[in-house]
FITOR-576711 format. One record per residue (C-alpha): residue in three letters; z, x, y; chain. Coordinates in steps of 0.2 Angstrom, whole numbers, plus 5000, padded with zeros to 4 digits. Layout:
   res      z      x      y   chain
   Ala      Z      X      Y       A
...
//
This chain:
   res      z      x      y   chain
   Unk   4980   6646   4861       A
   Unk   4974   6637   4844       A
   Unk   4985   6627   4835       A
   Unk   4996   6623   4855       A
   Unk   4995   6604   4856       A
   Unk   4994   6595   4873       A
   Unk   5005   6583   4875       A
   Unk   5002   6564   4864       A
   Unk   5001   6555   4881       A
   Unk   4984   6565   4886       A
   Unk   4979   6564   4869       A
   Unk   4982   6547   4866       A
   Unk   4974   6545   4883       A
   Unk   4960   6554   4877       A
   Unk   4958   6545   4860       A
   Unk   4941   6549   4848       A
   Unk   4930   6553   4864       A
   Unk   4917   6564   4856       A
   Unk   4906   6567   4870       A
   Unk   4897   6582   4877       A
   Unk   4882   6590   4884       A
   Unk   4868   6588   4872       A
   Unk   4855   6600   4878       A
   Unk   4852   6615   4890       A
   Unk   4859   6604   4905       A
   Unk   4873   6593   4905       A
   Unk   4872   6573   4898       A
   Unk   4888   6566   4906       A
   Unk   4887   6549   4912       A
   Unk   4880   6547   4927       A
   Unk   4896   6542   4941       A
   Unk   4891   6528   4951       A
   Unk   4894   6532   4974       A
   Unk   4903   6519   4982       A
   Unk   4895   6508   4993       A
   Unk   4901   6495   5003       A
   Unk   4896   6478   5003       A
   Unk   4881   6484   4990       A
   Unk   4876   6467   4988       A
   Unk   4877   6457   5003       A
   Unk   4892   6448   4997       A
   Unk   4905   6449   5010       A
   Unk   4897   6439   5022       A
   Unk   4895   6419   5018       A
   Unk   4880   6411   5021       A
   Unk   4877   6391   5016       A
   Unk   4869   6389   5002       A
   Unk   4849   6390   5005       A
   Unk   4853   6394   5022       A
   Unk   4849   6411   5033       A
   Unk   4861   6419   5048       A
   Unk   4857   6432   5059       A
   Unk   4873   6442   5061       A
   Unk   4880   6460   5059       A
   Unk   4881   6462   5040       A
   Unk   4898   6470   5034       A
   Unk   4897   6490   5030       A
   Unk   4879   6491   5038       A
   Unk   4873   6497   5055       A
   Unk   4858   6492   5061       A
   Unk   4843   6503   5062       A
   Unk   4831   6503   5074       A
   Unk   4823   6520   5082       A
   Unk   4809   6508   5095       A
   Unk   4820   6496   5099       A
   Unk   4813   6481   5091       A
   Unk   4828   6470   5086       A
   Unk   4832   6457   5099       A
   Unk   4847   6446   5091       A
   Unk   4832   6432   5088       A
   Unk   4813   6432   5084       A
   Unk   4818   6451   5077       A
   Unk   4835   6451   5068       A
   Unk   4844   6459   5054       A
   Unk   4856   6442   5043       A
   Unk   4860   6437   5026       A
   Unk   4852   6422   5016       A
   Unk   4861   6413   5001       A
   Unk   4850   6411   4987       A
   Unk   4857   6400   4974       A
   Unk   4842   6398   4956       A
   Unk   4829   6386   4964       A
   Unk   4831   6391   4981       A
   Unk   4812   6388   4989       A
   Unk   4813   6404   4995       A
   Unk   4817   6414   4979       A
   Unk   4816   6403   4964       A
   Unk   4826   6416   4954       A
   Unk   4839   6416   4967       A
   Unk   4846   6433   4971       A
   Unk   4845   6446   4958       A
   Unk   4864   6449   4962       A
   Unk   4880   6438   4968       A
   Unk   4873   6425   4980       A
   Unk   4867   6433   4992       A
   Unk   4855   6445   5000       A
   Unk   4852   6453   5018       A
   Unk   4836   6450   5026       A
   Unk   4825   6462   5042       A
   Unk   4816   6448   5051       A
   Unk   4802   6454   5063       A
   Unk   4792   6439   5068       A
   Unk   4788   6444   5089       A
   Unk   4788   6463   5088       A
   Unk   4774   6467   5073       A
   Unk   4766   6484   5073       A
   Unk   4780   6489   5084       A
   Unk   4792   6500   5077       A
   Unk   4801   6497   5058       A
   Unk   4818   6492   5059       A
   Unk   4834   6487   5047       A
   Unk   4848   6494   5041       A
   Unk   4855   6511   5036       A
   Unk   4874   6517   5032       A
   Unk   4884   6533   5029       A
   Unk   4891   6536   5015       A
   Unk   4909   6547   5014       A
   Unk   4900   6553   4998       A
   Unk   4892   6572   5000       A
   Unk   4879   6582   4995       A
   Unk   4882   6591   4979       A
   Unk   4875   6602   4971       A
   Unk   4865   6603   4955       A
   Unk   4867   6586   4955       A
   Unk   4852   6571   4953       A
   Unk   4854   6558   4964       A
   Unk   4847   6539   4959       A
   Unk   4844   6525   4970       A
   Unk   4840   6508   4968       A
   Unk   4837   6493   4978       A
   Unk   4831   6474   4975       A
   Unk   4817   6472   4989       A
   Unk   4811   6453   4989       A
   Unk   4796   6445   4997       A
   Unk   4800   6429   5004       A
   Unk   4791   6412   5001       A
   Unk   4787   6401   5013       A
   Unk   4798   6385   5013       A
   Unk   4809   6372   5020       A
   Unk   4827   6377   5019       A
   Unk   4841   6362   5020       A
   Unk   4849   6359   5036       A
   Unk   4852   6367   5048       A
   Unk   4840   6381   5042       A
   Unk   4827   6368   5038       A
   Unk   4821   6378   5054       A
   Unk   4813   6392   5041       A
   Unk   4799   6381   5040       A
   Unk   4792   6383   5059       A
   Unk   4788   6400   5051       A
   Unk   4775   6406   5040       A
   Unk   4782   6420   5028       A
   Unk   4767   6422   5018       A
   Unk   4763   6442   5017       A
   Unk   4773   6458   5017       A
   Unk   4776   6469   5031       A
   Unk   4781   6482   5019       A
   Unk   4797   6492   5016       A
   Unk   4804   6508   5013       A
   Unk   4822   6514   5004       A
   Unk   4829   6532   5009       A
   Unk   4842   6542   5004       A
   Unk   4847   6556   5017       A
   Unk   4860   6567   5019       A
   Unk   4864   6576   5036       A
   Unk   4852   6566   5043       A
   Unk   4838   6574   5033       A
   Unk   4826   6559   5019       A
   Unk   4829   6569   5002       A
   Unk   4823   6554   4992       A
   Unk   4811   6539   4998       A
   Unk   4802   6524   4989       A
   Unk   4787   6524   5005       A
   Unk   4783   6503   5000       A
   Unk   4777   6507   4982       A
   Unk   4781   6489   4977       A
   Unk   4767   6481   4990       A
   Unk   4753   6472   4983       A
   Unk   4766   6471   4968       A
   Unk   4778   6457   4972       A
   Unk   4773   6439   4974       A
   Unk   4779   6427   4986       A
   Unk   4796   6422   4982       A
   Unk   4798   6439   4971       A
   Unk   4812   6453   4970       A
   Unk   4805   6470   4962       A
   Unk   4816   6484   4959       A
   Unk   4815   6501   4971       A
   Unk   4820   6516   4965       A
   Unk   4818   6534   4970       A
   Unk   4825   6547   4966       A
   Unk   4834   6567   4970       A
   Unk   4834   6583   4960       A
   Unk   4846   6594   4969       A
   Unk   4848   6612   4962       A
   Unk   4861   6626   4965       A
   Unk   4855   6627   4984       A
   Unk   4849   6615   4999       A
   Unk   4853   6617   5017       A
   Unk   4861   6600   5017       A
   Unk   4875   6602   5003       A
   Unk   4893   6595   5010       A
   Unk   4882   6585   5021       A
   Unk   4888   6565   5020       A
   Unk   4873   6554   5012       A
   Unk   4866   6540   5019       A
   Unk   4856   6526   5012       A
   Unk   4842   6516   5025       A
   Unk   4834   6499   5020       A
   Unk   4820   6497   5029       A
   Unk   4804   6482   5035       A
   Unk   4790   6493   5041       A
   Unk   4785   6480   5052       A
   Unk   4767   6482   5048       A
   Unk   4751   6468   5050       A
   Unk   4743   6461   5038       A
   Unk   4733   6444   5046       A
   Unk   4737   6430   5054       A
   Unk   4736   6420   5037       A
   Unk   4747   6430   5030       A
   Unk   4759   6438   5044       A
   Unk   4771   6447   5034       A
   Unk   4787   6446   5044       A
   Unk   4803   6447   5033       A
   Unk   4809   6459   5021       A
   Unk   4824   6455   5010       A
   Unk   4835   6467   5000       A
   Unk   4851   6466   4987       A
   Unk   4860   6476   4973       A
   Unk   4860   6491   4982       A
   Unk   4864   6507   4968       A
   Unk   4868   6524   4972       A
   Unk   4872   6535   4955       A
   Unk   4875   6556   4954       A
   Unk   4873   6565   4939       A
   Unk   4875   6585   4935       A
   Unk   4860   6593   4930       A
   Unk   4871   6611   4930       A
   Unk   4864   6620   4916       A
   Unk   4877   6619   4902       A
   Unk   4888   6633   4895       A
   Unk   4894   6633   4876       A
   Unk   4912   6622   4878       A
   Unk   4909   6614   4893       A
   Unk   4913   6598   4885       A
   Unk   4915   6586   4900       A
   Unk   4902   6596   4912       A
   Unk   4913   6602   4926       A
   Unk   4903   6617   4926       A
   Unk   4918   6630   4916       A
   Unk   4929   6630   4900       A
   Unk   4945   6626   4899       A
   Unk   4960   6615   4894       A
   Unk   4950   6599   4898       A
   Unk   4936   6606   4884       A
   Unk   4950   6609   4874       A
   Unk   4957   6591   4875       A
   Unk   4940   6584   4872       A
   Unk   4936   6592   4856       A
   Unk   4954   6592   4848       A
   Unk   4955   6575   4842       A
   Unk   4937   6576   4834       A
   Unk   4944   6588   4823       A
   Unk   4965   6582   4821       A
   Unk   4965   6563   4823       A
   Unk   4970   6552   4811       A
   Unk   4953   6546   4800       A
   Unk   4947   6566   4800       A
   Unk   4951   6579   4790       A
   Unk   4955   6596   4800       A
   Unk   4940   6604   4793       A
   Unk   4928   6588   4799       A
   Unk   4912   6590   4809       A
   Unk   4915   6583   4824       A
   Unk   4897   6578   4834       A
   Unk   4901   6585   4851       A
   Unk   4884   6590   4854       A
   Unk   4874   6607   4855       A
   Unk   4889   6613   4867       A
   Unk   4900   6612   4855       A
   Unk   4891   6624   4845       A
   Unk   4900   6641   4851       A
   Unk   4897   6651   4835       A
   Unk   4876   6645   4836       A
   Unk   4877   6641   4817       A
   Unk   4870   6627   4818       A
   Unk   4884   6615   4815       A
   Unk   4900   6611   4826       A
   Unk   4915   6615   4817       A
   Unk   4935   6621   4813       A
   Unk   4929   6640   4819       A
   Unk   4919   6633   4833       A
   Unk   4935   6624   4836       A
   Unk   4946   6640   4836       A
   Unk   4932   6650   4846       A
   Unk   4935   6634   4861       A
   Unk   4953   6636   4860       A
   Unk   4951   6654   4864       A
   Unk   4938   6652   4878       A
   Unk   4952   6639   4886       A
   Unk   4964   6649   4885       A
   Unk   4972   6653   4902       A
//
């Protein structure tokens, strides 16, 4: 197989990347999972303003009940820089979604959750993250100028969870309470080491944004909880074989066509050193080079 070229439109599409596992497991870029409507956006609010309304890609959740389409509601809330509510405005876009639980406290948590058509994989880590705000008390400008009938102060507490077939394989259980000040956003993030096994793999994941919907005193209620910028990323952790250039797991053509241009492209002598990584390292000499090179094309061979 050494010395076949692919053809120039894969290797032009290819060009000088040079990258590769660099240890005993695999250090591709994390792949980011879609989500829809991660950050809230698709929905308009006014500026400074609040809605209660079915936010786009979300379902509501709420086991006990609690949400009424009123005094307990799920919304959005525009948050331009300066907003009374967030002075920072919202970490991403304009918006944010908020849980609101004013008459139902110590009742049951609520909020939101959605499926993802994303799976379990396996040997895969999973990495979520999640703005959670606490809300200032405040006078927004009309008609939401009806925020300040309600005292905001306190934090009823949160929780972030990543499932999958139903079952919580990452949490954050409200580790940012105490943390965040009024008017504050603090970034969530949990996290999931799959390996070869798990009884939920091909199972579609599912992320849950959660007010806990605890008491705190009647000073300092704690009603709402607020979330943005939702981020789901998956990244193998497969244990890396010699050649495995991209981290798919095998060898092959793909490898190939990630290592040739190191060697054969313009500003490189044949011979060149090319810094693939340890992976690239087929002959364990120590270095990656033309016979490590030659030893790929073999392993790629079909």
């Amino acid at each position: 197989m050494f010395g076949q070229k692919l053809p120039v439109g894969i290797l032009g599409a290819i060009g000088f990347v040079c990258l590769a596992c660099t240890s005993a497991v695999c250090a591709c870029e994390a792949e980011s999972i879609a989500i829809l409507n991660p950050g809230f956006e698709n929905d308009p609010v006014s500026p400074g303003c609040f809605e209660v309304m079915p936010v786009g890609g979300w379902l509501e959740f709420d086991t006990n009940g609690v949400l009424d389409g009123g005094s307990n509601s799920v919304g959005g809330i525009n948050l331009p820089v300066g907003s009374v509510f967030f002075p920072g405005g919202a970490p991403e876009g304009d918006h944010a979604s908020l849980v609101f639980l004013l008459t139902s406290t110590g009742m049951g948590a609520a909020g939101f959750r959605q499926e993802l058509s994303a799976t379990l994989q396996a040997n895969t880590t999973y990495t979520l993250s999640v703005q959670v705000g606490d809300i200032a008390t405040g006078i927004g400008p009309p008609p939401c100028d009806i925020f300040g009938e309600f005292n905001l102060e306190g934090f009823p507490g949160y929780q972030v969870q990543l499932l999958a077939g139903g079952e919580i394989i990452a949490e954050d259980d409200n580790e940012l309470a105490g943390l965040l000040d009024d008017g504050e956003f603090g970034l969530s993030t949990c996290e999931a080491i799959i390996g070869p096994t798990h009884d939920q793999l091909g199972e579609n994941l599912e992320i849950r944004l959660i007010n806990l919907n605890e008491a705190e005193t009647p000073e300092n209620p704690g009603v709402e909880v607020d979330f943005d910028d939702v981020q789901l990323f998956a990244q193998s952790n497969a244990p890396a074989a010699h050649g495995d250039l991209d981290c798919d797991g095998d060898v092959d053509l793909d490898d190939y066509a990630l290592f040739e241009p190191c060697l054969d492209g313009p500003n490189q002598p044949p011979a060149a050193t090319c810094d693939v990584g340890i992976d690239g390292d087929l002959d364990d000499d120590g270095d990656v080079d033309l016979v490590d090179f030659m030893l790929l094309a073999i392993a790629s061979s079909p």
